[in-house]
N, C-alpha and C positions, 0 to 999 in steps of 0.2 A: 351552433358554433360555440354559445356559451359552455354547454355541456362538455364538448370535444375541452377545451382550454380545461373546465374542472377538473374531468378524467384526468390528461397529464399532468394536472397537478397532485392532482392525490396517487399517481404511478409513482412522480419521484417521491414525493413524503413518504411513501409505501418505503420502498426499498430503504432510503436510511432508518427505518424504524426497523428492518428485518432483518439487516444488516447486522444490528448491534451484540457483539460479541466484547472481547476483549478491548477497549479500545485505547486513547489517549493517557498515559501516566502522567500524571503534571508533580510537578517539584514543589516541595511547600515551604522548603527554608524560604528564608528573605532574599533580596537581592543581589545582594553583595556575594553570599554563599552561590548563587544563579550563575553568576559570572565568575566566578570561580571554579566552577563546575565545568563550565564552556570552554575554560581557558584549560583545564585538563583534561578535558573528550575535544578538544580542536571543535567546538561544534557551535553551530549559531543557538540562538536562542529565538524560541517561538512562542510569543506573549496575545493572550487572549485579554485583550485590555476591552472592558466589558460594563454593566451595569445589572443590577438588579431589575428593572424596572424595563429593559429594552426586549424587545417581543423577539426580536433577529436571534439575539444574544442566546435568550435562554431555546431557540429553536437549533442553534449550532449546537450547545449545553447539549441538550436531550435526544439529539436526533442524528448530528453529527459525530460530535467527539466522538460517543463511545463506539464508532463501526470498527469492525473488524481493519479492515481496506486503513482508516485514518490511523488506528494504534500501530498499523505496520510499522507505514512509512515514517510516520511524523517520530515515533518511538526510537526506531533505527537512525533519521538523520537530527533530531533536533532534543535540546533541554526546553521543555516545556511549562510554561506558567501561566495560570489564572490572574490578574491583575484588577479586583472590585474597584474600577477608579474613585469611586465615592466611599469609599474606608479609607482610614488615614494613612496607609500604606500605599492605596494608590492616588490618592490629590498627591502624597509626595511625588511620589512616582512619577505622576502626569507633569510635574514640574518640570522634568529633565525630556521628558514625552511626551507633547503636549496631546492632546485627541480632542478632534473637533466632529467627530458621527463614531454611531456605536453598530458593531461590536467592530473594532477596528483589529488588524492582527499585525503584529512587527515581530519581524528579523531580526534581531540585533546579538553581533558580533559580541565575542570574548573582550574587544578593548571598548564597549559599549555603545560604538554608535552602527545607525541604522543601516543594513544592510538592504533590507525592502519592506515594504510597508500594503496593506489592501483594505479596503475599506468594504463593510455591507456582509450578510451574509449569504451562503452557496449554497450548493450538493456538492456529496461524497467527492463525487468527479471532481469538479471546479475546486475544491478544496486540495485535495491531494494536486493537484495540478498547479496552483501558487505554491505550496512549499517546493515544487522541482523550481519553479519560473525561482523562486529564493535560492535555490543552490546555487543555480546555474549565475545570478548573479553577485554572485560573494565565491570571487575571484581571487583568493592570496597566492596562487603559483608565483605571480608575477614577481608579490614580498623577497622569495626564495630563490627566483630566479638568479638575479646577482648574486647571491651570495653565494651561490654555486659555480657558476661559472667564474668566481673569484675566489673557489678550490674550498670552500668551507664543506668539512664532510663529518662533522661530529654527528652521531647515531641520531638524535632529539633532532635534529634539522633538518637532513636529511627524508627521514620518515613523517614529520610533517610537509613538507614537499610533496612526499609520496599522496599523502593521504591530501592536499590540495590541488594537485594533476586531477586525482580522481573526483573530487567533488564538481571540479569544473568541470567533469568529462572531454579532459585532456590525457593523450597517452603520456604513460609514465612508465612504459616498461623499459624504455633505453635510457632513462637516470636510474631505475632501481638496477638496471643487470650491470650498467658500467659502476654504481659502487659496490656494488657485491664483488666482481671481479678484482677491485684493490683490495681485497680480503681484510678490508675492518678489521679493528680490535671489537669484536663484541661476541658477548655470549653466545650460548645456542636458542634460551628463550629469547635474546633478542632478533636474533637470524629470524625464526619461526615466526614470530609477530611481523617482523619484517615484509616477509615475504608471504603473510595473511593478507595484509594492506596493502600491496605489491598486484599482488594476482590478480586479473581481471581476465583473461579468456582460460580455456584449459588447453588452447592449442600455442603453448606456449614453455620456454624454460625455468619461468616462475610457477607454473602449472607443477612441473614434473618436481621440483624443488622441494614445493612446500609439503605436496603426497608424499615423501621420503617418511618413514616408518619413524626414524629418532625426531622431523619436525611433527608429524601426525600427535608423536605422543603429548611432546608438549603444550601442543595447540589443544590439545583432550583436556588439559589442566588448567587452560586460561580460558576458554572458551565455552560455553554449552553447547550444548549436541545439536540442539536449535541453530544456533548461530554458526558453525561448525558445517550444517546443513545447508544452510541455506547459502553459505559461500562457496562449496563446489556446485552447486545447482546453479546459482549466477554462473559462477566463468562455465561450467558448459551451455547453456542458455546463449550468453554472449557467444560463443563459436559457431551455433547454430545460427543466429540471425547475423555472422560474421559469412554463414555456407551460403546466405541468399544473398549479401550484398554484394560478394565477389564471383556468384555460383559455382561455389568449389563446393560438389557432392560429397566428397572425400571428409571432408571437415565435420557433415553430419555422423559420420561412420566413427570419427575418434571421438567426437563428443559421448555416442552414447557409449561406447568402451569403458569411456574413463567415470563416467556414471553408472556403470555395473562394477566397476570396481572400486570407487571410493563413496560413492551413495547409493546402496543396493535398497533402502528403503523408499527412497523416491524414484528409483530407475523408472518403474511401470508409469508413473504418473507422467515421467519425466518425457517418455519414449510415444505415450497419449497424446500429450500434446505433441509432438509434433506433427503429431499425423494429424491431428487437428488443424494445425495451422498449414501443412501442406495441404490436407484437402478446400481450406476456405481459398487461400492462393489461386487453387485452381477451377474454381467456380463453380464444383459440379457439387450440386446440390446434395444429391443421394448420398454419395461416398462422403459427403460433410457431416450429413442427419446420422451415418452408422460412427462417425468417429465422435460425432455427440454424446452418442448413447454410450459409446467404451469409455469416452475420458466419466462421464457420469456416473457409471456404477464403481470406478474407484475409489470418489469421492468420499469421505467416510462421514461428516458432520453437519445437519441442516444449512448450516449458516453457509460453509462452502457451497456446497447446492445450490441456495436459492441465490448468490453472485454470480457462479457459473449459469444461472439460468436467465437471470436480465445481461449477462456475457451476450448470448444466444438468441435474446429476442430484438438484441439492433442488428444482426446480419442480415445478408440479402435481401434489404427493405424490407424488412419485415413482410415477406412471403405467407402464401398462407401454410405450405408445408412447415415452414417455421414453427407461424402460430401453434398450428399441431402441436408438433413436437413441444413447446413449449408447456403447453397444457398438459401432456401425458408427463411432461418429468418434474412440474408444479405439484400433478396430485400422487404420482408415487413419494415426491420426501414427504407429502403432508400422512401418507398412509403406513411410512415408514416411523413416521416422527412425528406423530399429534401434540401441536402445542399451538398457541395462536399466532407463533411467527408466519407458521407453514399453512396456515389455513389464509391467513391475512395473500399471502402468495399469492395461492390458490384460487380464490374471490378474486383477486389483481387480474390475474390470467384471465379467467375467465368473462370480467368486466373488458377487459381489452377487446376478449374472440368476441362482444357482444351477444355473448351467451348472460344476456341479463334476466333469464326467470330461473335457470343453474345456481347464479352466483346469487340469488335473493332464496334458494331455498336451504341455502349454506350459512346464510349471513347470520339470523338467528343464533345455532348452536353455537358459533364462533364467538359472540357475543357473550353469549354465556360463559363461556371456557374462559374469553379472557376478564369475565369480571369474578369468575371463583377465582383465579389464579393472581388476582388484585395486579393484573396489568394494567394500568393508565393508560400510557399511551398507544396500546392496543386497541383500548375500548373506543378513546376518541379517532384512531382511526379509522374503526368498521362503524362507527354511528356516521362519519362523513360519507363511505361508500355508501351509508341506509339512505342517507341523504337525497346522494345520487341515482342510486337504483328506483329511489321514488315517482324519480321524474324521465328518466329514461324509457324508452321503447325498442 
């Protein structure tokens, strides 16, 4: 039983260690600059109020922040800050903040008080999963709400409404299309950004709007091609799990339309998954394992891989055709991509199949690999699986 608990414990410290890519950008002005910044991105603020000394702390530090999965999201919704409470920036700090356990993590709003608050540290998951539980509770439509229906329509208020329907995951496409139809005094870059922070499905009139060729361009000039991306890929995304919640089949058909048309470089990826998520929907095994293998070989980068692959290894209670499959697509990125993220995988997988004389005649070279390439927390992770493989049968 002891053994079983290790295992899962060294599964999840595996995967945020594997995970780590691009991850968390944190803000290094001071405070004052912090909420300033917030109060011009409308955005909450995400403080890692922390210590040297605390073990949590620097395991978030090292294992967390930097995942891919956490720089996404936290990067996209939140102004980010490290907060040393015991440097004199933050005892001041903790004055207005107090923190009674460590590593504690707050929310806090552009007008500086608390939005949500969590204490102790997670996984990948549980982490990304308190910054939504933090959107969804930092609720300003309500601010705007009067002010709207008491006729205020200046462009700045307006569009923050917009962009507070959306954080609360309230619809907002009938305040943005009834001001757009009093035809405002504004620009065209303002129209364009408008209707950027506006758009939420593609089967929609802010959809067809914002794709118009004169907003496209200007949205080219404020935007990157990344972000740009990844916002028609969302509202078609949304119209597809919009085609299952109403089951209107028709809605997957203009979805991918409008994804061959305004995002030809993620269409294929785009059109993978779904057939991904239609075949888990419908519980047949086989046709899930071949739409495995397709969304898999598009995948271009280790890091995506070994996500998609612990994706894959909680479905179908973990079957043993699963296992399988997991294991052949563990040692194809390691044989594609030798490094000791993908070997570390690989060992994982295989410690799972309880292919434990496999995963002990692996362990060694890995070892090596990650102490030429002076990875740390590599090395301390496969000395823990040497650990375990010691005592295992």
């Amino acid at each position: 039983m002891l053994n079983k608990i290790l295992l899962v414990a060294l599964i999840n410290i595996s995967f945020s260690v594997l995970s780590i890519a691009q991850g968390i950008e944190f803000f290094h002005d001071n405070w004052e600059k912090a909420l300033e910044k917030a109060k011009s991105e409308n955005k909450l603020i995400f403080v890692d109020a922390y210590t040297k000394w605390c073990g949590p702390c620097r395991r978030m530090q090292n294992n967390i922040f930097p995942t891919k999965a956490a720089g996404d999201f936290y990067n996209k919704h939140f102004i980010n800050m490290k907060m040393d409470m015991e440097s004199q920036e933050g005892m001041k700090w903790g004055l207005q903040y107090p923190v009674g356990a460590y590593p504690t993590f707050f929310f806090i709003a552009p007008d500086g008080k608390i939005a949500y608050t969590h204490t102790g540290g997670m996984d990948a998951q549980r982490f990304i999963k308190m910054g939504k539980s933090a959107l969804k509770s930092y609720d300003r439509s309500e601010d705007y709400e009067e002010g709207w229906k008491n006729g205020k329509r200046d462009y700045d208020f307006v569009l923050n409404y917009i962009k507070a329907l959306n954080l609360a995951d309230k619809p907002a496409n009938k305040i943005a299309l009834q001001y757009l139809r009093s035809k405002p005094d504004i620009t065209k870059d303002q129209k364009a950004v408008f209707l950027y922070e506006a758009t939420q499905e593609c089967d929609s009139k802010l959809f067809e709007m914002m794709t118009k060729k004169k907003y496209l361009k200007v949205l080219k000039e404020i935007y990157s091609e990344k972000e740009l991306s990844e916002k028609i890929y969302d509202a078609c995304w949304k119209t597809i799990l919009k085609s299952y919640e109403y089951d209107v089949p028709e809605l997957q058909k203009e979805a991918k339309k409008k994804m061959r048309k305004y995002n030809k470089k993620l269409y294929k990826v785009f059109v993978s998954k779904i057939d991904l998520y239609n075949t888990e929907r419908t519980g047949d095994l086989e046709e899930y394992t071949k739409a495995v293998k397709r969304y898999f070989k598009i995948l271009k980068n280790w890091e995506d891989k070994i996500s998609f692959i612990e994706e894959v290894s909680k479905k179908f209670h973990n079957k043993d055709e699963i296992k399988i499959l997991t294991e052949e697509l563990s040692k194809d990125t390691f044989e594609s991509d030798k490094n000791p993220k993908t070997y570390i995988n690989y060992i994982q997988i295989l410690i799972k199949n309880k292919k434990y004389n496999k995963a002990r005649n692996h362990l060694g070279i890995a070892i090596k690999m990650a102490e030429e390439q002076k990875d740390s927390d590599s090395v301390r992770l496969l000395k823990r699986y040497e650990r375990y493989l010691q005592k295992a049968k």
